[in-house]
N, C-alpha and C positions, 0 to 999 in steps of 0.2 A: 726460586725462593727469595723474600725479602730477607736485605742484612736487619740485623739487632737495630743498626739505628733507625728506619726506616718505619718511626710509629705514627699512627694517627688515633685520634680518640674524639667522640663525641660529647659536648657536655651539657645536658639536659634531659630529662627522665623521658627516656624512649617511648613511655605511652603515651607520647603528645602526638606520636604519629600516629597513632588513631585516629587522631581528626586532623592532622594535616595532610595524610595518603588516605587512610580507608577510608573515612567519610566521605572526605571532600573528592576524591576522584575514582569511583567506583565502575563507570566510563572507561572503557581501551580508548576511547578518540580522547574524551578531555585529560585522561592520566599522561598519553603520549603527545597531546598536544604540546604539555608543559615543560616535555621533552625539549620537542622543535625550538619551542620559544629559547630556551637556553642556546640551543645551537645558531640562533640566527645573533643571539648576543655575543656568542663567543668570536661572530665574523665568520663562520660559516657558508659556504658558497654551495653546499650538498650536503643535503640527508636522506639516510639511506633506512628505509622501516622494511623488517622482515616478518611475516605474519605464521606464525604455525599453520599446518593442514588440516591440522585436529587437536583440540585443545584434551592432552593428556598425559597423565603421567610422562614425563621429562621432555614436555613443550615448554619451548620458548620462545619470546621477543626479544629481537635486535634493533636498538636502534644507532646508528650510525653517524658521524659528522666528521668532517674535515677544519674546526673551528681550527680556536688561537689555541684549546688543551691549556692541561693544567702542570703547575710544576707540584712536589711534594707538598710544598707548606702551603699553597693555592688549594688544593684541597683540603688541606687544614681549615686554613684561614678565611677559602670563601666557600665552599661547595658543605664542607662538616660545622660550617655555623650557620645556626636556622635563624632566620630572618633577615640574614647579611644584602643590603641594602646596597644595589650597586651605585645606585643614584646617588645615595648620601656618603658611603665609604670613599667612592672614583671622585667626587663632584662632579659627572659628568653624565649626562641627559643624553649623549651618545657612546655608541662605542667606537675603538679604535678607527676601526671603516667607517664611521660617519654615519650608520645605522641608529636611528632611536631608539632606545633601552627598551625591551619588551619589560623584562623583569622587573619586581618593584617589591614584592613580599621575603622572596630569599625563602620560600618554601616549595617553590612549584617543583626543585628537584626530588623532595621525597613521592611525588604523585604517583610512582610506580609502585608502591606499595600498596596503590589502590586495586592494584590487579596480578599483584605479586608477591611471592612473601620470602622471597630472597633476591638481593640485586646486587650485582657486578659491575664496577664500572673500573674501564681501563683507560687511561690516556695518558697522551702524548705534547710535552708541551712545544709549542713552537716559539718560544723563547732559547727554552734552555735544553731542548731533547729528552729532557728527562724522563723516564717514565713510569708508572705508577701503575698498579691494580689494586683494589681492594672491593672489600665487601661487607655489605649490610645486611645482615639476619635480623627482618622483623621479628623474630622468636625470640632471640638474645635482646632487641629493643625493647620489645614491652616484655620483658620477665615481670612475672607476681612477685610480690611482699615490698618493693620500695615505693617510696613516697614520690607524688607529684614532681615535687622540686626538689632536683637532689644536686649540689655541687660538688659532688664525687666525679671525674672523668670518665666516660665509658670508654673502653679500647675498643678502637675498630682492626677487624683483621686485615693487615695489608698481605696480600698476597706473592704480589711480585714488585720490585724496585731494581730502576736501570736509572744511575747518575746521569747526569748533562754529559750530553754526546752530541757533536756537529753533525753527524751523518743520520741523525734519527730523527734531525728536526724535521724534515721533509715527509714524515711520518705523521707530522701533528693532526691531534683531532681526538675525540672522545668516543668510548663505545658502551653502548650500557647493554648491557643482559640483564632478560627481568626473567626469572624463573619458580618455579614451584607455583604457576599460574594460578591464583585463585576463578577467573572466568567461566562461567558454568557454559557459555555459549563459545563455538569457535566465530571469530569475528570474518564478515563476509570479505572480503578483498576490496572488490569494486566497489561497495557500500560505503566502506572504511575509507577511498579515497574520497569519493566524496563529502561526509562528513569534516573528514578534517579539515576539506578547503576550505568548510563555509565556517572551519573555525578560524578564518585568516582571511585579511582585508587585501585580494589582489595579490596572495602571498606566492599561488603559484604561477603569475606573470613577471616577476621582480627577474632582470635578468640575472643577477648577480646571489639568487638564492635557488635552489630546486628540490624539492621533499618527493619522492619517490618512496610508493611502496611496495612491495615486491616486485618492482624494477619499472613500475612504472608511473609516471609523475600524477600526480594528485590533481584533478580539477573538477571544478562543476562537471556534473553530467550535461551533454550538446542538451538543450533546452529549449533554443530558441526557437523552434516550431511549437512550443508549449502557451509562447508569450504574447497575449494580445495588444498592451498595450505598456510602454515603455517613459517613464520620466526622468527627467524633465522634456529629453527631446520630443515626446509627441504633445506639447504643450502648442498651442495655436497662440496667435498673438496677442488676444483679448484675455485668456488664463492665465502668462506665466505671469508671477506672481513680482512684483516688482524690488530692483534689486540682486534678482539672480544670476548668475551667470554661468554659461555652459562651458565644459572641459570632457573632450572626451567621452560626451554621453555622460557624463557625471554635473551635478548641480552644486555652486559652490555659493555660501550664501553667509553671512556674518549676523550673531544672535547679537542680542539689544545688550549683553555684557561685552562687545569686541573679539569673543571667538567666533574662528572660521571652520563651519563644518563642510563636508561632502555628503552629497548624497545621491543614490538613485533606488528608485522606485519600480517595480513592474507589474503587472495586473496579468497572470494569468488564463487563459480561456476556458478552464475547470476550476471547480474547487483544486486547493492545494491537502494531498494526504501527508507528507511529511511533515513532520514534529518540528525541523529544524529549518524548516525552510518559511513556513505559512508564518509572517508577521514580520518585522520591521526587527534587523540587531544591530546592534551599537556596537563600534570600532574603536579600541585608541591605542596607537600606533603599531597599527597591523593588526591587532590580535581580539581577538572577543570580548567583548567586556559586558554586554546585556545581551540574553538568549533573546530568540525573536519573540516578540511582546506589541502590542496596539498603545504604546505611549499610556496605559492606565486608562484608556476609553473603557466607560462604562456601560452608554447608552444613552438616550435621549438625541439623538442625530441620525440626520437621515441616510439612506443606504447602507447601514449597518453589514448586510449580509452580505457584500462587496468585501468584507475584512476576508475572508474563506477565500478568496482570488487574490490576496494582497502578499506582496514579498518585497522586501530593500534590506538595503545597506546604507549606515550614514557614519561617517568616520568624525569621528569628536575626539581627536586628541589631547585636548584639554581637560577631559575629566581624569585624566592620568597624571594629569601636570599641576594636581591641588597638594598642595601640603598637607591635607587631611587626603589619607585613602578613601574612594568612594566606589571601588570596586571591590565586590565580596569574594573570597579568597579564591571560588572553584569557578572566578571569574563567569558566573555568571547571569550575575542582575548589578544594576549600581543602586546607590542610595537617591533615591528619587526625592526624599525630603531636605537633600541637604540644597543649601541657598546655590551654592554652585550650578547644582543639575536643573535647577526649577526654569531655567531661561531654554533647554533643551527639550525640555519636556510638556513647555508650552509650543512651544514652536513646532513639536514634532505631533500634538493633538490636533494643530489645526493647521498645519500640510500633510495629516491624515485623513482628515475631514473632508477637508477643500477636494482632494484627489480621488475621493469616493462620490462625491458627487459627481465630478468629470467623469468617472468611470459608468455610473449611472447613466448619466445621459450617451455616452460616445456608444456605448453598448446596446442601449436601445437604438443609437440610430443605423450601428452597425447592423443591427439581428431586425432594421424593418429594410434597409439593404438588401442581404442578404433575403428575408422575405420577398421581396419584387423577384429574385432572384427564383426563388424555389419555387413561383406563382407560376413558373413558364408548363412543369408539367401538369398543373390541373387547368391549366388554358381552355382547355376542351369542357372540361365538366362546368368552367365559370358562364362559357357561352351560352351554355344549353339553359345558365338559369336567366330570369327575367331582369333585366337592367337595375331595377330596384332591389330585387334580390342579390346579385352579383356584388353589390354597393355595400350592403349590410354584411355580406358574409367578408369583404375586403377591409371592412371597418374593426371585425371583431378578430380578425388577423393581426392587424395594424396593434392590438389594445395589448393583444397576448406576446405580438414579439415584442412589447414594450416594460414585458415582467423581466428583468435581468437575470434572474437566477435560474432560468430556465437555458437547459443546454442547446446547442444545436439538434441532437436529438431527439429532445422532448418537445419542442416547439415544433419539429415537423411531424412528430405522432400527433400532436393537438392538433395542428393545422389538418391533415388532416381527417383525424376524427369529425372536425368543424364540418367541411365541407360534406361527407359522409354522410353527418347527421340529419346537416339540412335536406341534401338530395332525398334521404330518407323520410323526410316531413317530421323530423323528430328534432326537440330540443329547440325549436325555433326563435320560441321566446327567449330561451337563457342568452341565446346567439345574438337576439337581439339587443339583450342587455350589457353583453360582452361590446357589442358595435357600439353603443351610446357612451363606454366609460373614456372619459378626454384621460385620464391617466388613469392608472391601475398596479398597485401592488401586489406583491405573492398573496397577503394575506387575503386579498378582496379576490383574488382569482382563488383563493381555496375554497371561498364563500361560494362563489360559482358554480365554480366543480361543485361540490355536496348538493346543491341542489339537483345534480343530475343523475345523481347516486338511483335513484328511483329507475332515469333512464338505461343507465347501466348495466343493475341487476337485469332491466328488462330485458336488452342485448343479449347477456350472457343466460338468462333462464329463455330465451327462443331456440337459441343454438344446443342450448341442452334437449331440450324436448325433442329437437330435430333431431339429435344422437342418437335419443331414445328410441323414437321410431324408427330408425335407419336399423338398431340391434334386434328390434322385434320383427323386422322384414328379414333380417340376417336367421332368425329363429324359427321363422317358417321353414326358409329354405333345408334348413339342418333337420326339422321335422320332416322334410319330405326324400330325406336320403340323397341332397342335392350337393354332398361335399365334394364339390370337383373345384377345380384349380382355380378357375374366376373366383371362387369364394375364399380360397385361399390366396389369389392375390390380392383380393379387396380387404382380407385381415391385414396384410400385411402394409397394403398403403392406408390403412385405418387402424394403425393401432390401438387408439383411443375408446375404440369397439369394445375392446373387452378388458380394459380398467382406463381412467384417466391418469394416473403414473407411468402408464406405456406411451402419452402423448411423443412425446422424444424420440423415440426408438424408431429408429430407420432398418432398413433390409441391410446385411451384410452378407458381402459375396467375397469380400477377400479371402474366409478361411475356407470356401467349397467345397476344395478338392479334401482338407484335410476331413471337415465334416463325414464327406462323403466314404471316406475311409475309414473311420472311426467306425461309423453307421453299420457297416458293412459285416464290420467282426462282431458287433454286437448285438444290434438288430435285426437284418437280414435274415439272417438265418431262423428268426420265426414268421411265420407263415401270416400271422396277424399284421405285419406291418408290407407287406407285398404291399406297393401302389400306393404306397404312404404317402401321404401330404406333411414336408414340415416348410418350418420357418426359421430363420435363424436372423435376429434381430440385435444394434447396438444404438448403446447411445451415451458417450464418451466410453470411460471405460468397462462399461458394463454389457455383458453378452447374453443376452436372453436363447434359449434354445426352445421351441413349440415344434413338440413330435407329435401329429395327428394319427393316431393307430384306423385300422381302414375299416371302413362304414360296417356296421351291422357286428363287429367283436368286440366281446368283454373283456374289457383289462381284469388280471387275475395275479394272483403272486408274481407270477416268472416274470409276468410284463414289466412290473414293476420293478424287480431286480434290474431287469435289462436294460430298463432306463437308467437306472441309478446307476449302474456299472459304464453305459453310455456315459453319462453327465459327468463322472468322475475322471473317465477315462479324456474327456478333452479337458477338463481342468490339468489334466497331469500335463498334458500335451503344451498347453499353451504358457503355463509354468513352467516349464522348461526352455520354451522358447522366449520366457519374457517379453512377450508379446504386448502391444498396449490395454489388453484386458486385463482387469483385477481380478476381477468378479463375473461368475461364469453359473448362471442359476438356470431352470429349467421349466417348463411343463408340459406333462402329458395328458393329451386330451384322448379320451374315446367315448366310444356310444353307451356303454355302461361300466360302474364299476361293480365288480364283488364284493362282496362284506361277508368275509371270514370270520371267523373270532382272530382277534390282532393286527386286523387289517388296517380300522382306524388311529390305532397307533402306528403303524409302519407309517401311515400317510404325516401324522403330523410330527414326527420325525426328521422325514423326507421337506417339511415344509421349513421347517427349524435350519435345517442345511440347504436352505437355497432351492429345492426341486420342489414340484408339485405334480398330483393326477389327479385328472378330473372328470366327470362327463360332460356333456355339450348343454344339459339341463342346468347339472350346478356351476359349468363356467359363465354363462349366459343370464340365470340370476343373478350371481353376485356381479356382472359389471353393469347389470340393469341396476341393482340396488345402491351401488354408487355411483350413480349417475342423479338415481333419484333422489339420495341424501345431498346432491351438490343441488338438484333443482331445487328442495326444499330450502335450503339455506338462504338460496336467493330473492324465491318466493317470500321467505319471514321480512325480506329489505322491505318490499312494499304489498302486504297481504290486501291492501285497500283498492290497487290500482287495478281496475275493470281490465286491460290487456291482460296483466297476469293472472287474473283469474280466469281469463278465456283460455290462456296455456292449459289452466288445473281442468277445464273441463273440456279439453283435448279441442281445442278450437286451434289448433293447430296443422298444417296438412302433412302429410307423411312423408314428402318429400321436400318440404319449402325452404331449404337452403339451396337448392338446385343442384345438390351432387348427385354422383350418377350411380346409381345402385349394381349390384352383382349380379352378375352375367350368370346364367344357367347354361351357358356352353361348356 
């Protein structure tokens, strides 16, 4: 219990924390950031963040510090007065430890109310021992019916109060509890330590600082297998840029007003997906102060699409150090128009600039490298062309690994689609107009590609029609009473046979025995499935089951039950087992069906929950008719071009992809 005397109060109309917690820090990372930033002011050598498992009803965050703490009237005086200015109250630009002041606004401790709507804060001064608790109810802050401005005191509730004691100093340090979580998401762990490092310049290499959360220290995710190419230090001696000077991998360089920034630069080997990483953020003294941003490049310069690879850090402590504030409160963008910033922000457009173009080029020369590189396994196919030809096709290699924006992956499916094409006598010309470009952007390689669009469709409406004849050699067989096991294993390494959504589906053997089990109480026992042919197919999480009922029998009510009672009965199974199946769907094939009355609703029921039956007529239609709807579709790319109309009037041969047809053994 606190004594009588033991009061604190705040004086200013609580709903100004609406925009000083809720608005502005709506963030678990920038809410708790502003935490940290307190405790590295208060000389803090440890903080300690604890994350909930599950954000609900009576979760909470801890954050933790071992600083200098407060005494009673310290939190009065600096912590319950909003805007309390350390810089100008202390005059002092450091703290006691020699530390640069993070804080500057004297608001960032309400930020927990961006993600909480009750806070606790306990500490301990290492002054005087004293120690103090109390609490903030956003409820009681912003109460309805008073005015904006109100110079009425508000009481704060102290909870607990322990006088100056020698033996408690050793105790010091602050703890805050943020509760009644407002967070709709639980925050990830690992995610969250990330984040918060890149909201801090170097903050978790500082020997004399360490932010841990849930026990374990905060830092960049290992990346550097990520990083292609590195600045300043991958600068050659004709780039760097004059004036620079290197520290540790870091570039240290003086703007045309007398301040000294830091900075480093990295270029990526992918696009960058993270929000918080892709672009350039601004530093001043340790702490965030502009989210990553391209310096307000808008366009007109070359290599633009090099920004999607681009990430740095540049430390400008001096825009912290103006007498006008030019850092906006939830820290993070500065005032880009003000005179101050405009020498950084020139500076930072055209060591943006400059380094995109270096990246341009070192990229291309790396990815025609690396091409000579990949060239070794089509070595054999290069030989076999003619010297001339070999030259042109080496040329329009040379053009394409010189697109930047093209991955390592895609540059070797182009590469060799290239060669592909040519050996194929196809695209010859495009090829050669790829070989003739001395440079070549994405945009003029998209130009390319379209034009081959023609080619393409062609490609793909051959291989179709090859499909097609391949289902209607599949169709004889089944007409001639041939379903024996070759045709059942040729379904089953052809799934595409009978829809192109089974393309995926591979054979699974891992559940055999359990199949075989299931089968046995369900199946078996009717006389129609003796000598059955099935299949049992995946592809990720999905299990397809094909029960072939045996040649020359009608599927009739029962069969159908039995299947359904099958199909259900290993969904149960493997539901239980939690198995990497989700989804567990069916069909059954036989030589005819019956048509009852209620028959064709049982069927499309059965189709509604995952299973199907069918005969070998209606399965064989319908995956001939999609097949045909994917030819036509390709057919409409180019209805003009004489090849594809050779397909439409079957000028195609029945086996001309060269795969090997089904065995009638």
């Amino acid at each position: 219990m606190a004594p009588e005397t033991a009061r604190l109060h705040i004086q200013f109309h609580g709903r100004v924390i609406e925009h000083l917690g809720i608005d502005m820090y709506q963030s678990p990372v920038a809410a708790i950031a502003e935490l940290v930033s307190n405790a590295w002011d208060a000389d803090a050598t440890k903080v300690e963040i604890s994350l909930p498992m599950n954000v609900r009803a009576g979760s909470e965050i801890l954050i933790s510090d071992n600083g200098d703490g407060m005494t009673l009237a310290q939190c009065q005086d600096r912590y319950l007065k909003v805007g309390y200015n350390r810089r100008i109250e202390q005059q002092a630009e450091k703290t006691s430890g020699g530390r640069p002041v993070m804080g500057r606004k004297g608001i960032g401790k309400f930020a927990g109310f961006g993600i909480a709507n009750l806070v606790d804060v306990e500490t301990v001064s290492r002054e005087t021992g004293e120690r103090t608790v109390f609490r903030l109810d956003v409820e009681k802050l912003t109460g309805s019916g008073a005015e904006y401005a109100d110079n009425t005191p508000m009481e704060v509730e102290v909870l607990e109060y322990s006088g100056p004691d020698e033996e408690r100093k050793p105790q010091h340090g602050t703890r805050i509890r943020l509760q009644q979580l407002t967070m709709k998401k639980t925050p990830n762990s690992d995610q969250f330590r990330v984040s918060m490092a890149r909201r801090f310049l170097l903050l978790e290499r500082a020997e004399d600082f360490s932010v841990t959360v849930d026990g374990t220290p905060i830092a960049e995710e290992g990346d550097s297998e990520r990083i292609e190419f590195d600045y300043p230090s991958d600068y050659d001696g004709k780039q760097r840029p004059a004036g620079l000077e290197i520290e540790d991998g870091w570039g240290v360089e003086s703007l045309p007003n007398g301040a000294e920034i830091r900075w480093r630069f990295v270029f990526y080997s992918d696009p960058i997906q993270e929000e918080d990483l892709a672009g350039i953020s601004i530093f001043s003294h340790h702490k965030l102060s502009q989210r990553p941003f391209t310096f307000n490049l808008s366009g007109g310069f070359g290599a633009q699409h090099a920004i999607n690879y681009l990430s740095g850090r540049v430390q400008a402590d001096y825009i912290d150090d103006q007498d006008k504030d030019l850092i906006s409160t939830e820290r993070q963008r500065i005032n880009w128009e003000a005179d101050q910033a405009l020498p950084l922000l020139a500076w930072g457009q055209e060591r943006t600039k400059s380094l995109l173009r270096i990246w341009q080029n070192r990229r291309a020369e790396a990815k025609v490298s690396a091409m000579n590189l990949r060239m070794a396994p089509f070595s054999n196919r290069l030989d076999k062309l003619e010297p001339y030809e070999a030259k042109i096709v080496q040329r329009a290699l040379t053009a394409v690994a010189r697109v930047s924006v093209l991955s390592d992956a895609q540059f070797d499916d182009l590469a060799n689609a290239i060669l592909s094409a040519w050996e194929g006598g196809r695209l010859r010309e495009l090829i050669n107009e790829l070989s003739n470009a001395a440079e070549l952007d994405a945009e003029e390689l998209v130009g390319i590609l379209a034009k081959s669009r023609v080619m393409t469709a062609l490609h793909a409406a051959e291989r179709v029609r090859s499909q097609l004849n391949l289902i209607n050699g599949l169709e004889e067989r089944i007409n001639e009473k041939r379903l024996e096991n070759a045709v059942r294993d040729y379904i089953a390494q052809n799934p595409w046979m009978i829809s192109p959504e089974w393309e995926t589906f591979r054979v699974e053997r891992g559940l055999s025995n359990l199949m075989e089990e299931i089968s046995k109480e369900t199946l078996d026992k009717e006389e129609a499935w003796n000598a059955r042919v099935d299949l049992v197919l995946s592809s990720g999480d999905q299990l397809l089951v094909l029960e072939f009922m045996r040649p020359g029998k009608t599927a009739d009510w029962d069969h159908v039950y039995r299947f359904e009672r099958y199909i259900e009965s290993l969904r149960d199974v493997v539901d239980v087992r939690r198995s990497e199946f989700r989804s567990v769907t069916g069909l059954m094939v036989a030589d005819k069906l019956e048509r009852p009355a209620g028959f064709a609703r049982k069927l499309d029921r059965l189709r509604r929950d995952g299973m199907d039956a069918t005969d070998w007529a209606g399965l064989l239609e319908k995956a001939k008719k999609q097949w045909q709807d994917y030819f036509d579709i390709l057919y409409a790319r180019a209805p003009e071009d004489e090849r594809m109309q050779a397909l439409i009037s079957g000028g195609s041969n029945d086996n001309e992809t060269g795969e090997d047809e089904p065995s009638d053994s």
